[in-house]
Backbone as numpy.savetxt, mean C-alpha at the origin, in Angstrom:
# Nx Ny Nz CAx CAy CAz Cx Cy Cz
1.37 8.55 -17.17 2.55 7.91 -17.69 2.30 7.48 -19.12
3.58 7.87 -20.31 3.00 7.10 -21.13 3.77 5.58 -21.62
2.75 5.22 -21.84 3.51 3.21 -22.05 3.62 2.81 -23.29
4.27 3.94 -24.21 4.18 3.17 -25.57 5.07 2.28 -26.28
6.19 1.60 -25.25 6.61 0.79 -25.60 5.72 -0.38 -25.08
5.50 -0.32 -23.87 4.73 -1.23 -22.94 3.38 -2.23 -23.86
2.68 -0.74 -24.28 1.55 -0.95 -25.12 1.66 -1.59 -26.47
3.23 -1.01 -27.36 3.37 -1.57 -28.60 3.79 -3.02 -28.47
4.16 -3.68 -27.47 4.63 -5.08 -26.85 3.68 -5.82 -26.47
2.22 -5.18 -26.17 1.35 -6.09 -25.59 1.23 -5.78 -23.98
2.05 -5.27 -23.45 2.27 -5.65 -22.34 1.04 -4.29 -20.87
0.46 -3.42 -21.70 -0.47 -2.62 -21.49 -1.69 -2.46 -22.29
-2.60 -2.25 -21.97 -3.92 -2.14 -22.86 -4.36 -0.89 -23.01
-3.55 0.70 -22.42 -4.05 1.23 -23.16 -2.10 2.35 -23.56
-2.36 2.85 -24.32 -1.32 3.59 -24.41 -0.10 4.74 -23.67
-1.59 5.43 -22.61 -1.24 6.36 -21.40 -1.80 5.76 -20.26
-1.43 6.05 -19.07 -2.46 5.99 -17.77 -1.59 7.18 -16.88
-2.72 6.82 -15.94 -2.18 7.64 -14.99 -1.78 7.34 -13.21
-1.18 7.28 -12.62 -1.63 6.72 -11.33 -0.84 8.56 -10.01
-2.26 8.37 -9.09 -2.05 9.39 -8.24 -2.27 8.72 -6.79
-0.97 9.49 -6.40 -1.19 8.97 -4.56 -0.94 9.80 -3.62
-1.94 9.81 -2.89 -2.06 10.95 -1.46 -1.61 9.95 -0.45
-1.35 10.66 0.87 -0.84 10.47 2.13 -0.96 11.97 2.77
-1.88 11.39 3.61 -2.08 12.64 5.33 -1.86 11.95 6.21
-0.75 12.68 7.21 -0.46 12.26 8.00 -0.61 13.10 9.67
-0.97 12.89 10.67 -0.91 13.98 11.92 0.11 12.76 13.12
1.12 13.44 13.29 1.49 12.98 14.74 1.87 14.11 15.88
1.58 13.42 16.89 1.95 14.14 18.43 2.90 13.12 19.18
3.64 14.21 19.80 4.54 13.54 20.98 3.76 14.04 22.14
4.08 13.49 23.47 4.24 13.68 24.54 5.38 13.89 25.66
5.21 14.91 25.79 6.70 15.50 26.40 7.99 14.65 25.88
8.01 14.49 24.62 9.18 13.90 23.85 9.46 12.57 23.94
8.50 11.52 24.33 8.82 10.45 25.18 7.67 9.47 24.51
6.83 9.83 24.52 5.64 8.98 24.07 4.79 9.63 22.81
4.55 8.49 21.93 4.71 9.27 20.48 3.18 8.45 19.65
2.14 9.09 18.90 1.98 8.26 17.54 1.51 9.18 16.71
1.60 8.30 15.29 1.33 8.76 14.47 -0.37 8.22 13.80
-0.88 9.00 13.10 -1.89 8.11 12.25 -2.01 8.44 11.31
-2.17 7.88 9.97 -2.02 8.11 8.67 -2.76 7.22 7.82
-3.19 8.23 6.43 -3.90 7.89 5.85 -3.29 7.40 4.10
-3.39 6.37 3.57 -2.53 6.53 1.81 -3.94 5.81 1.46
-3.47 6.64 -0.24 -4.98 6.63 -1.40 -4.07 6.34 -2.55
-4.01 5.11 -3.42 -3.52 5.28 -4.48 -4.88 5.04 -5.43
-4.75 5.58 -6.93 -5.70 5.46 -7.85 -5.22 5.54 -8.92
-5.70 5.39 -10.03 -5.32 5.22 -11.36 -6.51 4.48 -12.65
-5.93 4.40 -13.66 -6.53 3.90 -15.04 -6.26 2.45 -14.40
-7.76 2.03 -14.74 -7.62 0.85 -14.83 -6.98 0.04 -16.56
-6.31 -0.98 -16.21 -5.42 -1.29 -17.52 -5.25 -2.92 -17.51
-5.82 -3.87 -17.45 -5.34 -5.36 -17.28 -4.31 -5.70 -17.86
-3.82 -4.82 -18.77 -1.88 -5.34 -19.07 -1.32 -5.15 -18.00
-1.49 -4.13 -17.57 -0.83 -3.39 -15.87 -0.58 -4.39 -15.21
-1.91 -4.42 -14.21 -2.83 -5.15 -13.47 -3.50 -5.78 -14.05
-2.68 -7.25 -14.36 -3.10 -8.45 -14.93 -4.27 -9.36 -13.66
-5.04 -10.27 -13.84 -5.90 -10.76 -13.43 -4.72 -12.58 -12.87
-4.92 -12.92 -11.67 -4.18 -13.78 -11.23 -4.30 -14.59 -12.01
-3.13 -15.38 -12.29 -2.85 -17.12 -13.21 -3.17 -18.31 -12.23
-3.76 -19.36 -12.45 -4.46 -19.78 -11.36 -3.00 -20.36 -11.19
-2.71 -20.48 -9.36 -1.53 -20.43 -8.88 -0.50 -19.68 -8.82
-1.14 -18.39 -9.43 0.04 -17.14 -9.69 -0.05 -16.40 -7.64
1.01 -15.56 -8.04 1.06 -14.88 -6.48 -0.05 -13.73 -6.73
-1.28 -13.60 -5.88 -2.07 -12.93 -5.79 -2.00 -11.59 -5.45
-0.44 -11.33 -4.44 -0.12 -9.77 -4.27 0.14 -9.00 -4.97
0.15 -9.41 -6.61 0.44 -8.49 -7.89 -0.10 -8.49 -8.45
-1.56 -9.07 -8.35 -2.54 -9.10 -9.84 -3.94 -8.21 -9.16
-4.74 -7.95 -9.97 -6.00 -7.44 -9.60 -7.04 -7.82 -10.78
-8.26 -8.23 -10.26 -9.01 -9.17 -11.09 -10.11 -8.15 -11.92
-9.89 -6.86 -11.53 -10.89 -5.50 -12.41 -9.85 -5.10 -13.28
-8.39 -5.19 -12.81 -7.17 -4.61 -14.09 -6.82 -3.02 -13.28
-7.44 -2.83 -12.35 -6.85 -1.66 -11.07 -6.17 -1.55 -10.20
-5.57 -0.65 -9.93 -3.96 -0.27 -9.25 -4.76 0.59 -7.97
-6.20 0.92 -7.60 -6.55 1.24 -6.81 -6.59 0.89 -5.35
-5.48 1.85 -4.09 -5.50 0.97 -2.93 -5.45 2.26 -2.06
-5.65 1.69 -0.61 -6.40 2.53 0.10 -6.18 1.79 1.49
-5.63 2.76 2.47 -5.60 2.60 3.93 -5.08 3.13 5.00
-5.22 2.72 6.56 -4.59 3.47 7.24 -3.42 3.09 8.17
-2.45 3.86 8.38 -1.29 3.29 9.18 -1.11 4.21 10.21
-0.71 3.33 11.44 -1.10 3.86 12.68 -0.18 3.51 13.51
0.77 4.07 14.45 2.40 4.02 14.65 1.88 4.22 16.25
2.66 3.92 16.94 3.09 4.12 18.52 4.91 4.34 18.46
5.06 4.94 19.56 6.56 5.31 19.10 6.74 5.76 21.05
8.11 5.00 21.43 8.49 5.23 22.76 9.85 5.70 23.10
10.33 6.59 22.79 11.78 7.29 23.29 12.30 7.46 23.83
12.78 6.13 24.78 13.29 6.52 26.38 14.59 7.24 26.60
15.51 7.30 25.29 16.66 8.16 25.36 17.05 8.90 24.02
17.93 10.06 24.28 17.75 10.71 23.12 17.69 9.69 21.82
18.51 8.61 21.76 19.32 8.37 20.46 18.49 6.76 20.08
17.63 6.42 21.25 16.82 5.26 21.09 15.12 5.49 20.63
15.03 4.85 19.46 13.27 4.20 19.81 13.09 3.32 19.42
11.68 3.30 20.08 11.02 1.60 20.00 9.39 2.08 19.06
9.22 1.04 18.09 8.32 1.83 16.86 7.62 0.59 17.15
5.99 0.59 17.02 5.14 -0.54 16.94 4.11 0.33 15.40
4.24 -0.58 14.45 3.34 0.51 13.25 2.57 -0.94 12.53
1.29 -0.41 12.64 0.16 -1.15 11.75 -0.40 -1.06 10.89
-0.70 -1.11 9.59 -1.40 -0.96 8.63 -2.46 -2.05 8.15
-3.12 -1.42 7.60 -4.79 -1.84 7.40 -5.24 -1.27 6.18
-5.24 -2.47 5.74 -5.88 -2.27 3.92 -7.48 -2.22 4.01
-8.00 -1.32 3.39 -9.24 -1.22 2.74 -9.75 -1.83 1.55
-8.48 -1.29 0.96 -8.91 -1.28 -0.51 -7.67 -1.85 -0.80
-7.43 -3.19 -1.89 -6.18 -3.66 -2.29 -6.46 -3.90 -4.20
-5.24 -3.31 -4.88 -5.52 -3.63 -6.09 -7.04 -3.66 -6.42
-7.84 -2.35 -6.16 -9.14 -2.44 -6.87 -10.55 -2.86 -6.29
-10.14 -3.37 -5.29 -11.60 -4.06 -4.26 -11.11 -4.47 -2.84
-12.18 -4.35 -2.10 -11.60 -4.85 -0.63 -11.73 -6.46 -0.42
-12.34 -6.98 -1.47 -12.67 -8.58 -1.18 -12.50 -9.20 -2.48
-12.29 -10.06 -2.48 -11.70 -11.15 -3.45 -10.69 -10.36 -4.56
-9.67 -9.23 -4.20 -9.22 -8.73 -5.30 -8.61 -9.53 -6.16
-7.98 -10.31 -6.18 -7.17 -10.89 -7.72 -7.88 -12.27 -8.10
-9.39 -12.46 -7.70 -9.70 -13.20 -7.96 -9.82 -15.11 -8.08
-8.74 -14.84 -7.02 -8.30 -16.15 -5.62 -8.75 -16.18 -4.33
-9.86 -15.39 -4.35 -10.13 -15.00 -2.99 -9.69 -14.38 -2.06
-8.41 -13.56 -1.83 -7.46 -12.95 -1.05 -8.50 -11.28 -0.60
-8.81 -11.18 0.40 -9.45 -9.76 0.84 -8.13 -8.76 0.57
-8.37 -7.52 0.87 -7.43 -6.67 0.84 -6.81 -6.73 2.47
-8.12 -6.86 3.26 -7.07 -7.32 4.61 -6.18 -8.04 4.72
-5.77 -8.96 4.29 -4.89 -10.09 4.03 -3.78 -9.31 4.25
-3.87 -8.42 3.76 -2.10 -7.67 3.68 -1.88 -6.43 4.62
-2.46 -6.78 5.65 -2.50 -6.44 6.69 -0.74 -6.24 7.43
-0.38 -5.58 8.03 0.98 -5.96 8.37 1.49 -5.32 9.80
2.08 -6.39 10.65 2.45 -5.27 11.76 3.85 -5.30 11.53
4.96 -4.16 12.10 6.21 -3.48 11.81 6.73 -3.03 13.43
8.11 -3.92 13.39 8.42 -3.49 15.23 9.49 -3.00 14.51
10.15 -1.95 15.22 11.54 -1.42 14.73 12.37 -0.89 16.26
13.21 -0.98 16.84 14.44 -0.66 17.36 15.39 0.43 16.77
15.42 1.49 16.61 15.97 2.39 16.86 17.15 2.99 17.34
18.42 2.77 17.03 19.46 3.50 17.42 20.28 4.51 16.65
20.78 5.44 16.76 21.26 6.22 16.01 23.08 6.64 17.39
24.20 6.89 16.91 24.85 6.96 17.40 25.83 8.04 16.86
């Protein structure tokens, strides 16, 4: 990407970066009825502390990273139950490895990357 307004403002430290993100994913059903998925996401990039500013003490820690990296990393892992055509029931978990740049103390408040851990119920209807 290039940031040369970003950069001529201050607001980036370097002029270009780049950021790349993968996702693999494999799911199976069972006779149409019983379902999961498991999946993998990789984001990476230039590290940049204009970007990825370093937390303000009392700032919100889910947007800063204390190396100035956009690097994150983990896996999400779904159950899925279809008892009728037009219904499901979704249980999906994700699990950080890697958050903004490190798996432990990323923004420099102490926050692990587990922290942002998340579970996701969803209900399903379509009509």
């Amino acid at each position: 990407m290039t940031l040369d307004a970003s950069f001529a403002a201050g607001g980036s430290t370097n002029p270009a970066d780049n950021l790349t993100t993968t996702r693999f994913w494999a799911t199976y059903y069972y006779r149409r009825r019983f379902g999961g998925t498991l999946g993998h996401f990789s984001t990476t990039g230039s590290t940049d502390s204009g970007l990825y500013p370093a937390n303000a003490v009392g700032g919100p820690g889910v947007v800063t990273s204390a190396n100035g990296s956009p690097d994150t990393s983990g896996w999400i892992a779904e159950f899925n139950y279809v008892p009728w055509l037009n219904v499901k029931l979704s249980a999906q978990y994700t699990w950080y490895s890697k958050f903004n740049g490190s798996g432990s103390n990323y923004d420099g408040a102490g926050r692990n990357a587990s922290d942002n851990n998340a579970l996701y119920l969803l209900l399903w209807f379509a009509y």
